[in-house]
C-alpha positions as a printed NumPy array, in Angstrom:
array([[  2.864,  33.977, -19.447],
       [  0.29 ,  33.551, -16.303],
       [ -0.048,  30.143, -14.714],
       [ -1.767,  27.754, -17.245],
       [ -4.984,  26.534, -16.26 ],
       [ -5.043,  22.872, -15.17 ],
       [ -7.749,  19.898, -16.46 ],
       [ -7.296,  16.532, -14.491],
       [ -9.364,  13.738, -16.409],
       [ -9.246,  10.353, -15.038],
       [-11.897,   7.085, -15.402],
       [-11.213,   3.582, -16.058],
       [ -9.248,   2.235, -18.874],
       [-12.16 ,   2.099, -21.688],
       [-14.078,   4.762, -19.835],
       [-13.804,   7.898, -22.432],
       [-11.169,   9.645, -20.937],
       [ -9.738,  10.271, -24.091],
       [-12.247,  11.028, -26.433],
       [-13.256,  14.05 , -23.847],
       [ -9.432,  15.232, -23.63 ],
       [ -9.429,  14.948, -27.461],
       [-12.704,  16.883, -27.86 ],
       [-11.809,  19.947, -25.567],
       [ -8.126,  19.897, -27.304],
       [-10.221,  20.256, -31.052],
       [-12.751,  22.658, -29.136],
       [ -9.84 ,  25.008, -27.482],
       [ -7.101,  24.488, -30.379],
       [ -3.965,  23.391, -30.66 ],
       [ -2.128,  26.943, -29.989],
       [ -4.133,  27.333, -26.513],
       [ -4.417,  24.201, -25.535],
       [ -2.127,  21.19 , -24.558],
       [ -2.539,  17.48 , -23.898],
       [ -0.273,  15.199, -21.639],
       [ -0.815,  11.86 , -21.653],
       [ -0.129,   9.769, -18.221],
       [  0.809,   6.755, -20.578],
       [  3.723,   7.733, -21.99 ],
       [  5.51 ,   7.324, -18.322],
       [  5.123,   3.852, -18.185],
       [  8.291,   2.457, -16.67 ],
       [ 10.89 ,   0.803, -19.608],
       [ 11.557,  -2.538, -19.171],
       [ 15.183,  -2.119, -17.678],
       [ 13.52 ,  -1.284, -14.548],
       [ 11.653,  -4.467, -13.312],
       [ 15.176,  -6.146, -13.749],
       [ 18.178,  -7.674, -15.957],
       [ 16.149, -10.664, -16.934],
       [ 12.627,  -8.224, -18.427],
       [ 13.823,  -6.867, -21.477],
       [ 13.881, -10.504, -22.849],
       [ 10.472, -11.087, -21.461],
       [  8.078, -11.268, -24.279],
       [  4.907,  -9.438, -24.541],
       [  2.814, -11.64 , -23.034],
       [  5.536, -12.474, -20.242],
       [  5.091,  -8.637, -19.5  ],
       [  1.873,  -8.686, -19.237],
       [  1.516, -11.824, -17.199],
       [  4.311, -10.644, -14.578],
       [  3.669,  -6.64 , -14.221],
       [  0.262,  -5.26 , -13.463],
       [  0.352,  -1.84 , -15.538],
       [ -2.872,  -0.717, -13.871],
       [ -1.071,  -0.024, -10.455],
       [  0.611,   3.567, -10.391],
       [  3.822,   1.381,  -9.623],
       [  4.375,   0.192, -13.101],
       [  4.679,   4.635, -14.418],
       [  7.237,   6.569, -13.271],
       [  4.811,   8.884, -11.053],
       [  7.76 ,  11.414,  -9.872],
       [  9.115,  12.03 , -13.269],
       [  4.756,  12.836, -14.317],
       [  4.762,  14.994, -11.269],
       [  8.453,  16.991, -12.128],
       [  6.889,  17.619, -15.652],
       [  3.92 ,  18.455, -14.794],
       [  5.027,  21.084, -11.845],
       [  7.252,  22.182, -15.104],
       [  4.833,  23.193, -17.508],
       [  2.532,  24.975, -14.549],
       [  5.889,  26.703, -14.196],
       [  6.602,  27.811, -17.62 ],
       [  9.081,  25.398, -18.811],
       [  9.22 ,  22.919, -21.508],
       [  9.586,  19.291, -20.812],
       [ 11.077,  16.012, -22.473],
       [  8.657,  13.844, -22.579],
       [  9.045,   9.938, -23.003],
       [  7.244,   7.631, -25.938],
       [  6.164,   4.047, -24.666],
       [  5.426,   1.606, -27.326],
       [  2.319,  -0.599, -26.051],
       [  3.244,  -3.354, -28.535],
       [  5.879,  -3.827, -27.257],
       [  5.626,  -2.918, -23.39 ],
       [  8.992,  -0.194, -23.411],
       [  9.845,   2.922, -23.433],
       [ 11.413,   4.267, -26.924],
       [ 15.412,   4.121, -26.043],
       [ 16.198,   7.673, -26.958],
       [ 13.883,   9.465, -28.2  ],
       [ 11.292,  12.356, -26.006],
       [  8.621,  14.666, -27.559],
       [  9.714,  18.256, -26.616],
       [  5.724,  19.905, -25.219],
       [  6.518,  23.967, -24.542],
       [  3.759,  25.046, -21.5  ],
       [ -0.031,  26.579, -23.14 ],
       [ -2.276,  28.188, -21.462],
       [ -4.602,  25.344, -20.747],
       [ -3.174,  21.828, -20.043],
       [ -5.439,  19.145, -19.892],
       [ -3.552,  15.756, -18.187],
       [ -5.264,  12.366, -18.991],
       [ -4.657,   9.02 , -17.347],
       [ -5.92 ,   6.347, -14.844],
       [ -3.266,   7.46 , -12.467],
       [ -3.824,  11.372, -12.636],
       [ -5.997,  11.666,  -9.565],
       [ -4.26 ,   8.65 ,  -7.366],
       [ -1.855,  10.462,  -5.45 ],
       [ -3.063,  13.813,  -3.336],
       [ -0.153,  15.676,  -4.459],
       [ -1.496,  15.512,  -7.811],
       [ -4.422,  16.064,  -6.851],
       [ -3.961,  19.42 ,  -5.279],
       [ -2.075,  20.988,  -8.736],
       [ -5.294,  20.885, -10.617],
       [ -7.643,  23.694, -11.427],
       [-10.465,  21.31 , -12.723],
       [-10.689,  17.832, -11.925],
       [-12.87 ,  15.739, -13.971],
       [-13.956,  11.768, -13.32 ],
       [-15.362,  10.425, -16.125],
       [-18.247,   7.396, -15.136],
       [-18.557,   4.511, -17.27 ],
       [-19.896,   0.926, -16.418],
       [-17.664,  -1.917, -16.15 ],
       [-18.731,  -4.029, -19.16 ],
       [-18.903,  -1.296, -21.445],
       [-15.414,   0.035, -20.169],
       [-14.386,  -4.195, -20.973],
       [-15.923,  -4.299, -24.242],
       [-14.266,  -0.916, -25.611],
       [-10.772,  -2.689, -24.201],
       [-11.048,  -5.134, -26.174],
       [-11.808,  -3.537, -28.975],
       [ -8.754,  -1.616, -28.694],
       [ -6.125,  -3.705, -27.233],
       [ -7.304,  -6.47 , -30.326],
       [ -7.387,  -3.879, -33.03 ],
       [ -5.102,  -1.235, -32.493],
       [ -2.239,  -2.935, -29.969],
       [ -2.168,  -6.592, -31.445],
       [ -3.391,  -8.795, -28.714],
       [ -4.844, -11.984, -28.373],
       [ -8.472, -11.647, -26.589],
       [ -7.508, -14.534, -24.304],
       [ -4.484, -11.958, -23.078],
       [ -6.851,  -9.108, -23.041],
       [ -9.349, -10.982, -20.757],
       [ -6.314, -12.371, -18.781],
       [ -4.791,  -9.36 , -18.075],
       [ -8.233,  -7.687, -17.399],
       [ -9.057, -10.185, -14.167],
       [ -5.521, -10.485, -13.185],
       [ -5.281,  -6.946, -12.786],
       [ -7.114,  -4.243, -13.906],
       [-10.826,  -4.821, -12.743],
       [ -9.326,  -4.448,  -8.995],
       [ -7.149,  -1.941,  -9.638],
       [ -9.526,   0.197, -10.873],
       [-11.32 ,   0.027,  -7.879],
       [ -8.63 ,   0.685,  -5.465],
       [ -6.619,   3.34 ,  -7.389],
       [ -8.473,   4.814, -10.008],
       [-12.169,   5.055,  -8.85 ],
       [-11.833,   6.843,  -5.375],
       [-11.204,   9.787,  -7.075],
       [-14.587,  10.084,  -8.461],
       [-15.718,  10.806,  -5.24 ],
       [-13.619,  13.637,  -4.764],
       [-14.039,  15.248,  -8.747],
       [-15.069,  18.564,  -9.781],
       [-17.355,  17.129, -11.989],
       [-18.763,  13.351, -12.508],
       [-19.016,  12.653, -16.335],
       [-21.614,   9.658, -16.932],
       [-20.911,   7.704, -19.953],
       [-23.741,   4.851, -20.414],
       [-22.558,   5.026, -24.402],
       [-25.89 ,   4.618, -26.161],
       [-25.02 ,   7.583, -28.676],
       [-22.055,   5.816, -29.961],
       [-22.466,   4.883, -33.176],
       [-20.034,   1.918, -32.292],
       [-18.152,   0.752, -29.728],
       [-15.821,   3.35 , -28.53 ],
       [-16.705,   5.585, -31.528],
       [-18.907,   7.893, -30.476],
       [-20.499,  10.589, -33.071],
       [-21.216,  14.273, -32.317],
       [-24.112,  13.724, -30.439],
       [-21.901,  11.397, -27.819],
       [-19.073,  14.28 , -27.974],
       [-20.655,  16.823, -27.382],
       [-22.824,  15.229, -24.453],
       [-19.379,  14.237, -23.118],
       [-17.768,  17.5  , -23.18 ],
       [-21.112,  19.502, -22.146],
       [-20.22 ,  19.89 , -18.089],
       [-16.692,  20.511, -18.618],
       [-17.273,  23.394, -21.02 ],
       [-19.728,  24.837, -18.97 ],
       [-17.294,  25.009, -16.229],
       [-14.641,  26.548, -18.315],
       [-17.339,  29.205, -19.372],
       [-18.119,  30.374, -15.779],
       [-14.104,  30.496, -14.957],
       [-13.412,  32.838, -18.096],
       [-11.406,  30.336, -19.65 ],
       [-13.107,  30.537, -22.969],
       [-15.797,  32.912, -24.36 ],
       [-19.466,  32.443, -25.201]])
């Protein structure tokens, strides 16, 4: 098998990220094409100390900031990553957001495909990381739209109160967005704007919002042979 072709998509929590990786994975297919989530190597709970694993979820989220490539176990993303470029099947972990830990004993076995695209806020932080990738992508998307489509998810889909979505938002993410996540945009492959007037709700875009997304990054793939006309 040759080396696997490397995507890198990174952007602010809310930003799109993951509609894009979703839309090239449905575009490429699932035989060709594999996705690896930065999430999922969020540190368990064991590791901030005896006392966190009786924390409860809003202790967590008071005490750890999760936007700081601290709170994921970077090395572990790296090994596994430098694993599938390699050939080689890896282990991965499964976090639980509702409940801020890692799944105690159980991975999700991903074998290597020939294109690998690797999602996250942290992808791009480190310059070792950054140097593995055949395609880096940053995808742009304004602060109050990235806010509103956090909410929306973190209420809806993870549980939350809004006054711990807001809280955690000040506390931590706004500024670490700016001193670990956006730098990278400056350094990208290709800048992605997302101003989000073709979704059809928030963070639910349609076709026409897909496909606009996508629509750089294709065309890239197209002129390195990685898919066909």
């Amino acid at each position: 098998m040759a080396a696997p072709y490397l995507i890198a998509i990174t952007g602010g929590s809310g930003s799109g990220k993951t509609t894009l990786a979703r839309v090239l994975i449905e575009r490429l297919g699932a035989e060709r094409a594999l996705l690896l989530g930065e999430d999922n190597y969020y540190r368990p709970r064991i590791d901030y100390g005896p006392e966190a694993p009786g924390w409860t979820a809003a202790q967590m989220e008071q005490k750890i900031n999760f936007d700081d490539p601290a709170s994921k176990d970077m090395a572990l993303f790296e090994t596994h990553l430098r694993d599938l470029q390699a050939g080689r099947s890896i282990e991965q972990p499964i976090y639980d957001f509702a409940t801020h830990d890692r799944v105690d004993g159980e991975t999700r076995k991903l074998p290597p495909k020939p294109v690998i695209i690797v999602e996250g806020v942290h992808v791009l932080s480190d310059q070792a990381l950054f140097d593995l990738f055949d395609l880096t992508v940053f995808v742009d998307t304004p602060d109050d739209l990235r806010l509103a489509r956090r909410i929306a998810r973190d209420v809806a889909e993870r549980g939350r109160a809004l006054d711990r979505v807001l809280a955690q938002y000040l506390n931590f993410v706004r500024a670490a967005h700016h001193r670990f996540t956006e730098p990278a945009k400056f350094r990208c492959d290709i800048v992605v704007k997302d101003e989000g007037p073709l979704a059809s709700a928030v963070g639910v875009p349609g076709p026409a919002a897909e496909a606009r997304l996508a629509a750089a990054v294709w065309a890239r793939l197209l002129a390195d042979g990685i898919v066909s006309p």
